[in-house]
C-alpha positions as CSV (number, residue, x, y, z in Angstrom):
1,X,-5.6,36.6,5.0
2,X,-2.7,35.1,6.8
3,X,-5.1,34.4,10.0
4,X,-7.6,33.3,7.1
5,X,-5.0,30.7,6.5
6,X,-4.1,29.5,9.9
7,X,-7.9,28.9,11.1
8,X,-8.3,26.9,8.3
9,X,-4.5,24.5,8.6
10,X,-5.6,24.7,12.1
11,X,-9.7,23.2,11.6
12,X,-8.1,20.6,9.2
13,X,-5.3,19.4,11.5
14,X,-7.6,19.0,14.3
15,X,-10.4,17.2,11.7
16,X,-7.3,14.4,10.3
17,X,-5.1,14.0,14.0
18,X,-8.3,13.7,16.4
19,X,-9.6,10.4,15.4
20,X,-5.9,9.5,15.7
21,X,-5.3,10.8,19.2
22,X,-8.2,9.0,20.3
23,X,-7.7,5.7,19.0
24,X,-4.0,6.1,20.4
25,X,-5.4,7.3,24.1
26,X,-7.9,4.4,24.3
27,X,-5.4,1.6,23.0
28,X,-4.2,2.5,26.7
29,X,-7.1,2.4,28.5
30,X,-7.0,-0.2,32.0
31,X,-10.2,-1.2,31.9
32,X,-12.3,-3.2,29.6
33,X,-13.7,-1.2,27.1
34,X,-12.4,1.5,24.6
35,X,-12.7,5.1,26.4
36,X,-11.2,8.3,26.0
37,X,-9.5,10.0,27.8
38,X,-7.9,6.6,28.7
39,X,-8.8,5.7,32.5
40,X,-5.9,3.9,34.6
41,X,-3.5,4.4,31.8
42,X,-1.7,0.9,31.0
43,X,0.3,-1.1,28.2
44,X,-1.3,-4.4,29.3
45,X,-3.3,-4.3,25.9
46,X,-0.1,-4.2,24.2
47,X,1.1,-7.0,25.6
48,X,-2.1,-8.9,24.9
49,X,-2.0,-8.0,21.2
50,X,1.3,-9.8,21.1
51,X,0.8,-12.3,23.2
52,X,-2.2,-13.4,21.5
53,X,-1.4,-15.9,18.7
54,X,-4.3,-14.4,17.1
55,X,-3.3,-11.5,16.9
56,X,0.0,-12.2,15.8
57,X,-1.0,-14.4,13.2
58,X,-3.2,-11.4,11.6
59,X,-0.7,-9.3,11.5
60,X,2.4,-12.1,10.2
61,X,-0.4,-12.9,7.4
62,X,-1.2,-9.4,6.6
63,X,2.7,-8.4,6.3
64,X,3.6,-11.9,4.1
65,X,0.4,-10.6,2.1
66,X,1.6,-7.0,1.3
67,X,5.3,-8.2,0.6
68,X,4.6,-10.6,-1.8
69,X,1.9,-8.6,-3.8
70,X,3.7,-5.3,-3.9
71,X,7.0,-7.4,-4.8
72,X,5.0,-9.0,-7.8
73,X,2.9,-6.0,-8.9
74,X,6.2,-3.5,-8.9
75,X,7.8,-6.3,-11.2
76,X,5.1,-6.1,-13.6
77,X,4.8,-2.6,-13.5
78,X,8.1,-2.2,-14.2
79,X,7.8,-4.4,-17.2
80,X,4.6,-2.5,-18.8
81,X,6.2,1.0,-18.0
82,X,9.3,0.0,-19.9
83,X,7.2,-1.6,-22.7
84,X,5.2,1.6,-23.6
85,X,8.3,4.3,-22.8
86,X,10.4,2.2,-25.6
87,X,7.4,1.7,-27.9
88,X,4.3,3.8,-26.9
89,X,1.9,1.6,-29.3
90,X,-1.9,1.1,-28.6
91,X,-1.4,-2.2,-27.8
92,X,0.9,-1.2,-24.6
93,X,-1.6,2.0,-24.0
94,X,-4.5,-1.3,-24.0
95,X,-2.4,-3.0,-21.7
96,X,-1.6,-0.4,-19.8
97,X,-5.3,-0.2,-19.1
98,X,-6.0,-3.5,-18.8
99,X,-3.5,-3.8,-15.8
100,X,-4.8,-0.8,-14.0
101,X,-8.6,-1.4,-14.2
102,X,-8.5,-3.5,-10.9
103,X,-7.7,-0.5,-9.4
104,X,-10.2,1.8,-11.2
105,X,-13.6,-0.7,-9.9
106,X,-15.4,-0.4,-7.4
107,X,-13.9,-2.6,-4.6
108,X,-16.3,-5.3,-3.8
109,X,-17.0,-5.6,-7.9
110,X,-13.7,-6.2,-8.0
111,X,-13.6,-8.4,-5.0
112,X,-16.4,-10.6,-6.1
113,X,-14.7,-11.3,-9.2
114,X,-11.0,-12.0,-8.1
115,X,-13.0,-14.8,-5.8
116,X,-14.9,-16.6,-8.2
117,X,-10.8,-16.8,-9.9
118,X,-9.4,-18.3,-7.0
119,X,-12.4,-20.7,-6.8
120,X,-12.1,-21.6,-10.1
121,X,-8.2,-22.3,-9.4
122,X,-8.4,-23.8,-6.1
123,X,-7.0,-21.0,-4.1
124,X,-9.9,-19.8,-2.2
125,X,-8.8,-19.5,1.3
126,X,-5.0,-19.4,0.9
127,X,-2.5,-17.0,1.2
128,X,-1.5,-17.7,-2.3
129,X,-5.5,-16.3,-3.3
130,X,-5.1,-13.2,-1.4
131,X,-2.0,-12.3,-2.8
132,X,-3.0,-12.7,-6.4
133,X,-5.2,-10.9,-5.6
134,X,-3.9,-8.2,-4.2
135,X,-1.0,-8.0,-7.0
136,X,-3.5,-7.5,-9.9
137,X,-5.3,-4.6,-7.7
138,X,-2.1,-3.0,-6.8
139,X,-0.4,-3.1,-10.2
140,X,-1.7,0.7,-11.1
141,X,0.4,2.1,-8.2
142,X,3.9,1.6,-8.8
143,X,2.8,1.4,-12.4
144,X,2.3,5.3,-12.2
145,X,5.2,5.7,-10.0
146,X,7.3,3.9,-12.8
147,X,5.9,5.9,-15.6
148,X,6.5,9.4,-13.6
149,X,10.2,8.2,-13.0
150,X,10.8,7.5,-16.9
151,X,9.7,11.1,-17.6
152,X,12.9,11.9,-15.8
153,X,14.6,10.3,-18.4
154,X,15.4,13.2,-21.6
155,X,16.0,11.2,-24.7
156,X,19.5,12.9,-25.0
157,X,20.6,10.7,-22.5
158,X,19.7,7.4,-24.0
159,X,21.6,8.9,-27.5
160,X,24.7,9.7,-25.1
161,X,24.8,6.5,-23.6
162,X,24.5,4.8,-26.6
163,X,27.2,7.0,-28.3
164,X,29.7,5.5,-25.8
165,X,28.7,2.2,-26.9
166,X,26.2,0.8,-24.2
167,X,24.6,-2.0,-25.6
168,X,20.4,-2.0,-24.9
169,X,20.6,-3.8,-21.8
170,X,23.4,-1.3,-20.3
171,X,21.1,0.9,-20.7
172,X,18.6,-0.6,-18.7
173,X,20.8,-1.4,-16.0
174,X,23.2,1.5,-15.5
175,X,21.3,4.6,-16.8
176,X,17.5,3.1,-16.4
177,X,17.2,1.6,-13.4
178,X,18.7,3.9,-11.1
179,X,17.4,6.5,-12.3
180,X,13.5,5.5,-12.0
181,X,14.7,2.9,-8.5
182,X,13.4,5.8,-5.9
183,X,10.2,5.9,-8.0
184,X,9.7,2.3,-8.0
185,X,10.8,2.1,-4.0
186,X,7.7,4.6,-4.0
187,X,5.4,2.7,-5.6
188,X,6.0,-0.5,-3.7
189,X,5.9,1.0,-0.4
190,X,2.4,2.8,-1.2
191,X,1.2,-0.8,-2.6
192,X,3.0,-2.5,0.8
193,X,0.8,0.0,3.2
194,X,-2.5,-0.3,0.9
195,X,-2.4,-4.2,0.9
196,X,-1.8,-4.2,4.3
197,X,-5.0,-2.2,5.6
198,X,-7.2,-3.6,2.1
199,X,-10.0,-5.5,3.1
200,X,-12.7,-6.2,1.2
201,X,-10.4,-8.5,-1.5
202,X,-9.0,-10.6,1.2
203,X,-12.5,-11.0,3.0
204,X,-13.6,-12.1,0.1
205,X,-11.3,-14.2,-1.2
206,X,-9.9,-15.6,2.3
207,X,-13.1,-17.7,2.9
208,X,-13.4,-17.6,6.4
209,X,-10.1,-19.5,6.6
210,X,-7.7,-17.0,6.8
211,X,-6.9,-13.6,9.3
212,X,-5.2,-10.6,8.0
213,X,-5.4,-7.8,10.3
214,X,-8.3,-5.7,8.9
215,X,-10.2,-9.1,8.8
216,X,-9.3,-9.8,12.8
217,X,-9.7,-6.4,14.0
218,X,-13.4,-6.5,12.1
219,X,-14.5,-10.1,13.3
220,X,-13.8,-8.6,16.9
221,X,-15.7,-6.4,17.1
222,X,-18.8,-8.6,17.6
223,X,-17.3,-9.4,20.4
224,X,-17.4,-6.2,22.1
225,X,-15.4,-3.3,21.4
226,X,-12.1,-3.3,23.6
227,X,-8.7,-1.7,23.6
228,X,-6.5,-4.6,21.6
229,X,-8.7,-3.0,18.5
230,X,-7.5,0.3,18.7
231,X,-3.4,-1.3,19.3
232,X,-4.0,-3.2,16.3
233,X,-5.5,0.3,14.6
234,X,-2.0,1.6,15.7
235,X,0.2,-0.7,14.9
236,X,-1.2,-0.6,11.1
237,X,-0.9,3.2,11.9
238,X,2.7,3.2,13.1
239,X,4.1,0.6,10.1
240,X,2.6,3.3,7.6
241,X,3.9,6.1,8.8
242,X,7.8,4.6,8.8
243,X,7.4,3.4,5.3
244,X,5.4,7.3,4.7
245,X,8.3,8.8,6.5
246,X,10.9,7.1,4.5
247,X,8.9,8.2,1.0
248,X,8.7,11.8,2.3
249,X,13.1,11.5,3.2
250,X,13.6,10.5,-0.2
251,X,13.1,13.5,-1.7
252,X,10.6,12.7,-4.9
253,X,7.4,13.9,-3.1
254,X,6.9,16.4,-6.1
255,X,7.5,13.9,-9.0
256,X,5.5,11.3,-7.0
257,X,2.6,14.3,-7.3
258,X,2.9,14.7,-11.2
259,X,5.5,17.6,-10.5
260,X,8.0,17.9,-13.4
261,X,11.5,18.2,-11.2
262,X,13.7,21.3,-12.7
């Protein structure tokens, strides 16, 4: 059984870290051309990707993207989440749904859409579109994340705080909010690393005018496939697994997975 086990962790880590090793062996290939195992091992690629003000620009639009729209969907997931735990009416269960439907359609339904907005609003092929966008598709993420941190919450400690005369808003702010703050750190961080590799919405809605770096690493390939691709592949790979890393160090993994803490 326990050999059972450890041919299968073993198949599965080789099927999830083998397309990884490769991209990460070819990003250092010398020549021209993605191969691997990587032939006259260099960094020059490296240096092109951020040398290149292409490049660059991708990846600066990609990042002012993902903090904007994980910044404004975590605030409005905050708000709906505290709406339906102080009142859990149908009204707030419709909105709740409302706000995560985005989410819930398929992707370029949801990208067609969004684009005939920012058309209709002028914002077609700005930043400003893409993030709108992006905010009302990532609004069911921390939403969750905020709603599985208020389940922390027992209503015994709401009654004791108020007992010692905190007003509503004390509340919020000193028994609340740091309670459900690694949650909603969470939830931004997995909308920050899913807006920065989304693609389909900002292809969409970018209009040929702007780069993020899904959208530049997919426009070059018609050029031919060489190594800058796969550092661009790991770069997006690296930022994801700080901010993954730092979710894992905090300690909430199993709330985060719908696990009641004890």
């Amino acid at each position: 059984m326990k050999l059972a086990r450890l041919l299968s962790l073993t198949g599965l880590s080789i099927f999830l870290y083998t397309p990884i090793i490769v991209v990460l062996g070819s990003s250092f290939n010398g020549p021209r051309q993605m191969a691997f195992p990587p032939q006259d091992p260099s960094i020059s690629w490296y240096t092109n990707f951020f040398s290149d003000t292409s490049w660059t620009t991708s990846l600066f639009n990609s990042i002012v993207i993902a903090v904007f729209s994980s910044t404004f969907a975590t605030v409005i997931a905050l708000v709906t989440a505290l709406l339906l735990w102080q009142k859990d009416s149908k009204l707030h269960q419709t909105f709740v749904g409302a706000v995560s439907l985005p989410f819930l359609l398929p992707g370029i339904v949801f990208a067609v859409s969004i684009s005939l907005v920012t058309a209709s609003l002028g914002l077609l092929g700005s930043l400003v579109g893409i993030i709108l966008g992006h905010t009302a598709l990532l609004v069911a993420i921390p939403l969750v994340t905020a709603r599985l941190g208020l389940a922390q919450i027992e209503q015994i400690q709401v009654e004791a705080a108020k007992l010692m005369g905190y007003s509503d808003r004390q509340i919020l702010t000193k028994l609340v909010i740091p309670i459900i703050r690694p949650y909603l750190v969470a939830g931004a961080l997995f909308s920050l690393i899913i807006s920065m590799n989304e693609y389909i919405v900002a292809f969409m809605v970018s209009g040929f005018s702007i780069e993020t770096l899904p959208i530049k690493i997919y426009n070059s390939q018609r050029y031919g496939f060489e190594p800058t691709l796969s550092v661009g592949t790991m770069v997006y790979m690296m930022f994801s697994l700080v901010l993954l890393s730092y979710i894992a160090a905090s300690g909430k993994l199993w709330s985060l997975l719908g696990i009641k803490e004890s």
